[in-house]
MDAnalysis code that builds the backbone (N, CA, C; Angstrom):
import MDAnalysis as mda
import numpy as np

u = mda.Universe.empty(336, n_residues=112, atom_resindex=np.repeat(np.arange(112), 3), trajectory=True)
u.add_TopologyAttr("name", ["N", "CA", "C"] * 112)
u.add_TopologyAttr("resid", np.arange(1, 113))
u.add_TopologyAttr("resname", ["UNK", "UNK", "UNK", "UNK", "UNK", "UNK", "UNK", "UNK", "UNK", "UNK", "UNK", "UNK", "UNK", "UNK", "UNK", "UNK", "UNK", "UNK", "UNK", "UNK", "UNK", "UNK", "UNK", "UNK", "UNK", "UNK", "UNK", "UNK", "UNK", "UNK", "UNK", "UNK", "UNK", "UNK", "UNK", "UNK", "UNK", "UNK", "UNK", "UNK", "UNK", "UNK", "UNK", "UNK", "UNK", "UNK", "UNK", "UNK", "UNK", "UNK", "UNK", "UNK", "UNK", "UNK", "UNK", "UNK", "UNK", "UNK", "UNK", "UNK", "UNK", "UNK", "UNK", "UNK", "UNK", "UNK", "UNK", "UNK", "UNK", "UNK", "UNK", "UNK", "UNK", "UNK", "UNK", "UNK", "UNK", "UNK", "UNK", "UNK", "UNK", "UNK", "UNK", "UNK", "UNK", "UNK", "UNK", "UNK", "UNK", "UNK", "UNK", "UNK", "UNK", "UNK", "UNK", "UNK", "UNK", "UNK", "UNK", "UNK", "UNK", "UNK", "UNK", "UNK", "UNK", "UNK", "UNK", "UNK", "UNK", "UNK", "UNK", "UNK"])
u.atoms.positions = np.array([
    [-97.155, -24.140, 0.547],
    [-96.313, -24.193, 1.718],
    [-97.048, -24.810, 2.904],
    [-98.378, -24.413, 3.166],
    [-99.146, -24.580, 4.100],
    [-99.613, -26.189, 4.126],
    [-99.619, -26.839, 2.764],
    [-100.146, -28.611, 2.570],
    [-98.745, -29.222, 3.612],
    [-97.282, -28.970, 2.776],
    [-96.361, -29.717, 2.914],
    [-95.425, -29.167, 4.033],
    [-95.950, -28.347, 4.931],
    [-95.507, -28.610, 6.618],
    [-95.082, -29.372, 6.867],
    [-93.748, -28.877, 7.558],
    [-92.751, -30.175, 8.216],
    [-94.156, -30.497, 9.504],
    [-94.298, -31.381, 10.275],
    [-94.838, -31.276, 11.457],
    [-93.815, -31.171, 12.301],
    [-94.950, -30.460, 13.164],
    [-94.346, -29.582, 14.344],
    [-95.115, -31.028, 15.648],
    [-93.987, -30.622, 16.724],
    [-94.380, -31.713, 18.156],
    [-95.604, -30.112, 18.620],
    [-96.159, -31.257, 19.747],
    [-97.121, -30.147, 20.195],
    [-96.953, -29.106, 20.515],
    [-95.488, -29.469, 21.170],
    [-94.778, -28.106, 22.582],
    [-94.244, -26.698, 21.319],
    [-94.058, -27.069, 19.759],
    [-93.457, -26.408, 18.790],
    [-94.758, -26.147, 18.520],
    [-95.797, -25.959, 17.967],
    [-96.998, -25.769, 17.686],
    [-97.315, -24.709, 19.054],
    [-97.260, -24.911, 20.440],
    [-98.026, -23.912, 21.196],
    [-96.613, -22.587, 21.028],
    [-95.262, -22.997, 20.500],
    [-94.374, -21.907, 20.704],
    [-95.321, -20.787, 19.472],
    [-95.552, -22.019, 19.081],
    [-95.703, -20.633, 17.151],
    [-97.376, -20.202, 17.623],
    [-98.036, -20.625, 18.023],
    [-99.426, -19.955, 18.959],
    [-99.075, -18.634, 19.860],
    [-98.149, -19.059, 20.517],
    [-97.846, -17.967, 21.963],
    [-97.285, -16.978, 20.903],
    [-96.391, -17.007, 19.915],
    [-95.693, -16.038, 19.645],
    [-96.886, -15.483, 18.649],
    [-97.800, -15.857, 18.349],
    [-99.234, -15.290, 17.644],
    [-99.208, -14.608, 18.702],
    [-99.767, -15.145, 19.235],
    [-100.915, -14.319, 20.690],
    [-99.700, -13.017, 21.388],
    [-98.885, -13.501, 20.929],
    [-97.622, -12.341, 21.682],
    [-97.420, -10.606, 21.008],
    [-97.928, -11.318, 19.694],
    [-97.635, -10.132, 18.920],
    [-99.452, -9.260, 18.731],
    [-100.016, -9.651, 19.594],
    [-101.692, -9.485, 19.767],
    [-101.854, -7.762, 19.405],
    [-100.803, -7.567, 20.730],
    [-101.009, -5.985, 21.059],
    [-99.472, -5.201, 20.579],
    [-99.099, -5.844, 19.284],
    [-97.844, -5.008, 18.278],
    [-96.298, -5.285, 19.696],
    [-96.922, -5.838, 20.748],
    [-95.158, -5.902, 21.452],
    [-95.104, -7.188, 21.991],
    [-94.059, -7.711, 21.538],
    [-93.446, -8.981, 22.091],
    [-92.780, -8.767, 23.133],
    [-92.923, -8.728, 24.179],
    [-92.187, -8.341, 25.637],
    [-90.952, -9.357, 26.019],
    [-90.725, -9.165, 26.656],
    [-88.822, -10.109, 26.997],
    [-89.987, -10.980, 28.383],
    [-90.717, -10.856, 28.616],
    [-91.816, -11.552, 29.704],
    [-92.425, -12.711, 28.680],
    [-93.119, -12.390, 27.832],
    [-93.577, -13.485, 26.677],
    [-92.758, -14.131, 26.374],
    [-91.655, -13.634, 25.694],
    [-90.829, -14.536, 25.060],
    [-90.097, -15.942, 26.426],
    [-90.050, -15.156, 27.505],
    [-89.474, -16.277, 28.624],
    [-90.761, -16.957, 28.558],
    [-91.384, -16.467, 28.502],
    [-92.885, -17.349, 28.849],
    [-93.237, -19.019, 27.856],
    [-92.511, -18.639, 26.667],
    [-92.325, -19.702, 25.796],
    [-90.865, -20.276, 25.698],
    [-90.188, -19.755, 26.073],
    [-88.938, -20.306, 26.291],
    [-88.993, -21.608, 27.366],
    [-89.703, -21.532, 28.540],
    [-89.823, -22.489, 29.143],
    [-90.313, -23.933, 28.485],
    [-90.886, -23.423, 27.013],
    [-91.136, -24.573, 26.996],
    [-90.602, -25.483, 26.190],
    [-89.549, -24.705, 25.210],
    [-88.988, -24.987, 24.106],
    [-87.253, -24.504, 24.376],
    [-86.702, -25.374, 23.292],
    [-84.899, -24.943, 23.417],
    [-85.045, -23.495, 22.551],
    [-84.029, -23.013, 22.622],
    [-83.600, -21.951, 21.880],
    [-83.678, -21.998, 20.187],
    [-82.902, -23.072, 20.248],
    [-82.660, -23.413, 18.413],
    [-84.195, -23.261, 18.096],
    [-85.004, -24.187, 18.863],
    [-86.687, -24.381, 18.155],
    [-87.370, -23.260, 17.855],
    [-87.193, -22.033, 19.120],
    [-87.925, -20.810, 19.102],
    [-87.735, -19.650, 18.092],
    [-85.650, -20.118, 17.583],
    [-85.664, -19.396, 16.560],
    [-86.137, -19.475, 15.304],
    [-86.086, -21.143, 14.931],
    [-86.951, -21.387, 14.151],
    [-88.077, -21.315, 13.524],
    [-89.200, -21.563, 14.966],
    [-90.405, -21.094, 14.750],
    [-90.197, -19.918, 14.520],
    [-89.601, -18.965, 14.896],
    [-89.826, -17.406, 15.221],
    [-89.543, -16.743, 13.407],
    [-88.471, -17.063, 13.091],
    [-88.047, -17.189, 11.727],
    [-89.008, -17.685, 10.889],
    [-90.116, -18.943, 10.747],
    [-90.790, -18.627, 9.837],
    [-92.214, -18.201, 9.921],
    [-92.687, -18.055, 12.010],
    [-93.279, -17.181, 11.754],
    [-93.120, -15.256, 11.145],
    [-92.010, -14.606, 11.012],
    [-92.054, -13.736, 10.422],
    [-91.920, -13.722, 8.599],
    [-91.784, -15.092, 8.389],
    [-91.698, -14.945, 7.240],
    [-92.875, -15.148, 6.382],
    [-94.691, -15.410, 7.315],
    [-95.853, -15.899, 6.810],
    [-96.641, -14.716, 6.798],
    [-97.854, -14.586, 5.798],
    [-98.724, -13.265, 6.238],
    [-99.771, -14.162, 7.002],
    [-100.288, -13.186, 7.253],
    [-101.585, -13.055, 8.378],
    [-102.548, -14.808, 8.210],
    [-102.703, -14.681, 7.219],
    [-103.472, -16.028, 6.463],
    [-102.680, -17.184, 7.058],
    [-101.805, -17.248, 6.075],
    [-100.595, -18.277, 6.249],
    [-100.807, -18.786, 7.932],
    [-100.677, -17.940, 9.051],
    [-100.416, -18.071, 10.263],
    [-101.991, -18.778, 10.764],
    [-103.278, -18.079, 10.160],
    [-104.459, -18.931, 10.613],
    [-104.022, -20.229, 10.205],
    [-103.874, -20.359, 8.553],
    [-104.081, -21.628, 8.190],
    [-103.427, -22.764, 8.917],
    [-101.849, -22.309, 9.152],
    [-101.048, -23.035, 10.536],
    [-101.831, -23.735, 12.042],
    [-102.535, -22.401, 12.417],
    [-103.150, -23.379, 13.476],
    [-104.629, -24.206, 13.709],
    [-104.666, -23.277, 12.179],
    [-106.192, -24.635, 11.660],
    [-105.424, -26.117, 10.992],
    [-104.698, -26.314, 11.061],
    [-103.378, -27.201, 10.320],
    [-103.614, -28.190, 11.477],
    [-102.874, -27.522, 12.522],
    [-102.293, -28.349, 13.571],
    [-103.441, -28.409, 14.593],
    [-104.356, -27.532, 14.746],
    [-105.197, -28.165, 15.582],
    [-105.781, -29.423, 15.950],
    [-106.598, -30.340, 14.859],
    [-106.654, -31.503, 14.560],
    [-105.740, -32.409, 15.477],
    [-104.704, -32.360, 15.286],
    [-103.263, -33.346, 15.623],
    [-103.406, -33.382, 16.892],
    [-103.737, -31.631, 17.518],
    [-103.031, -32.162, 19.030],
    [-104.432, -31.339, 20.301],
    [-105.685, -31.118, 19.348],
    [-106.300, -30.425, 20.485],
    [-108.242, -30.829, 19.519],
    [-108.232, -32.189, 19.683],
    [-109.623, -32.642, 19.117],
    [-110.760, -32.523, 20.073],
    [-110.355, -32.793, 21.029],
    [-111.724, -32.646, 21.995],
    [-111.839, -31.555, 22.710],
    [-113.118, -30.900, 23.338],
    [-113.861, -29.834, 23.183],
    [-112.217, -29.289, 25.219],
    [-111.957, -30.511, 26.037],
    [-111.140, -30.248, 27.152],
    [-109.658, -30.158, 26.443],
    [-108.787, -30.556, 25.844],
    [-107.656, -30.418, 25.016],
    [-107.819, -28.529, 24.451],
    [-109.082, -28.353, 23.742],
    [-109.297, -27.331, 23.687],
    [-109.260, -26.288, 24.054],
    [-109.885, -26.306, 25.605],
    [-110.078, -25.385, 26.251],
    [-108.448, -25.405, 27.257],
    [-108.124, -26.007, 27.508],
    [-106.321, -26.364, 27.447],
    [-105.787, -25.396, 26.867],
    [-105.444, -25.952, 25.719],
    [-105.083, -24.859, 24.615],
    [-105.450, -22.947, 24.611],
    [-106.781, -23.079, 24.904],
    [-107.507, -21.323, 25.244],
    [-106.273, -20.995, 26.537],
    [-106.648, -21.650, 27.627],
    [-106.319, -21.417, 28.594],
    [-104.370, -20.904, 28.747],
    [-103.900, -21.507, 28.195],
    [-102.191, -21.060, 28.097],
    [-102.215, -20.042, 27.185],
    [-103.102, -20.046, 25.941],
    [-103.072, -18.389, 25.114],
    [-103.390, -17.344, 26.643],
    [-104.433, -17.589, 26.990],
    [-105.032, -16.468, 27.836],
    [-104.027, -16.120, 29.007],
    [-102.882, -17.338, 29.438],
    [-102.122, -17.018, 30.242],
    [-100.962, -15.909, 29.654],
    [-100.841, -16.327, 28.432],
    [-99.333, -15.361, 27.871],
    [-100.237, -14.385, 27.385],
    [-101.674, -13.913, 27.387],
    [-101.838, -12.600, 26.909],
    [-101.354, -11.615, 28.388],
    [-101.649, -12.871, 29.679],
    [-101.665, -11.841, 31.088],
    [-100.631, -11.966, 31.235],
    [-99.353, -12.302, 31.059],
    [-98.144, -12.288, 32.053],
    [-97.641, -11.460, 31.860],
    [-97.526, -10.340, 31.088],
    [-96.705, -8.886, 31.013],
    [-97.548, -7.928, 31.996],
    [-98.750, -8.413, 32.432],
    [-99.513, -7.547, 33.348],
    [-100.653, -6.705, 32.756],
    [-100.829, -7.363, 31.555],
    [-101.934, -6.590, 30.994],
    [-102.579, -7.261, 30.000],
    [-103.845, -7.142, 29.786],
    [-104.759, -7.680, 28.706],
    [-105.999, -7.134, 28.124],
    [-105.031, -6.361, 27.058],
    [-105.942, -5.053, 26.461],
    [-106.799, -5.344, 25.546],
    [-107.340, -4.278, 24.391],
    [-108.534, -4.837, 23.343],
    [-107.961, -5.683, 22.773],
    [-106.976, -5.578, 21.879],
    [-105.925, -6.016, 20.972],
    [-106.019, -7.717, 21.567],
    [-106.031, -7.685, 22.561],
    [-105.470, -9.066, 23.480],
    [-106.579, -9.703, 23.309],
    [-107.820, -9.075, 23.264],
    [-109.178, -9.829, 23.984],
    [-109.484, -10.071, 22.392],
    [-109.841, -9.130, 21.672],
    [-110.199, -9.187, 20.316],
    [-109.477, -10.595, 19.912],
    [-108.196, -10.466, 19.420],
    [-107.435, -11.924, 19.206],
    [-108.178, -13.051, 19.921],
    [-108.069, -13.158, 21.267],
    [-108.771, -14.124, 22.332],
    [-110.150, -14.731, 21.257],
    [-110.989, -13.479, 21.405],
    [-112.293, -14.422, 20.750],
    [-112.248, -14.895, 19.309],
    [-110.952, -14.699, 18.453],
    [-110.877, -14.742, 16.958],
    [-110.270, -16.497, 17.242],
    [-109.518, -16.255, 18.446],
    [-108.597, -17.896, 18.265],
    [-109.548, -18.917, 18.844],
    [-110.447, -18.262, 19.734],
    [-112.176, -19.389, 20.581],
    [-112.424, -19.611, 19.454],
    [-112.747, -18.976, 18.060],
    [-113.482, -19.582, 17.222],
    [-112.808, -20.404, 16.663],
    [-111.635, -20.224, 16.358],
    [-110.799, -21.050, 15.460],
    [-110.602, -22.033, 15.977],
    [-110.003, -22.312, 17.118],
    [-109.827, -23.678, 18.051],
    [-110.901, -24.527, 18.708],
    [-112.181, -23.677, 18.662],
    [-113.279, -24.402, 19.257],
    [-113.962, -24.552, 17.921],
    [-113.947, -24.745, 16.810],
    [-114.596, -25.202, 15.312],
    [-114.533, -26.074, 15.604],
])
């Protein structure tokens, strides 16, 4: 499943990231979800949203070790990328272990 990925545009790739990073600390808040809504239509988010619940844990790394490459190669694209996770861990007003733990699991993954 993971080779023959439809590709995703970038802005669909950070929806299916945020909604990672959303589910960090077990609650997807109605604050997160607007938080990615801004950046995507509706139809897209259900989409993503739909087959992110339909992947395990793996599946979902391998996704953004997938797409990284495509849209975040250099070390500033990168830190780009950190930087909007770290925003949707804070916009519900909080950024707990759960939040931070994730944080340094996705630095490694995105900064490889």
């Amino acid at each position: 499943m993971i080779e023959t990925h439809p590709k995703w545009s970038k802005e669909e790739f950070i929806c299916f990231i945020l909604i990672y990073a959303s589910y960090a600390d077990l609650d997807f808040s109605q604050d997160e979800k607007q938080n990615i809504m801004h950046r995507i239509s509706n139809g897209q988010f259900n989409d993503i949203m739909n087959e992110y619940h339909s992947m395990v844990d793996l599946e979902k790394i391998k996704i953004i070790e997938l797409y990284k490459p495509m849209y975040y190669q250099n070390n500033s694209k990168q830190e780009e990328l950190l930087s909007i996770i770290e925003e949707q861990f804070k916009i519900d007003g909080s950024y707990g272990l759960f939040e931070k733990a994730l944080m340094e699991q996705l630095k490694r993954i995105i900064s490889d």
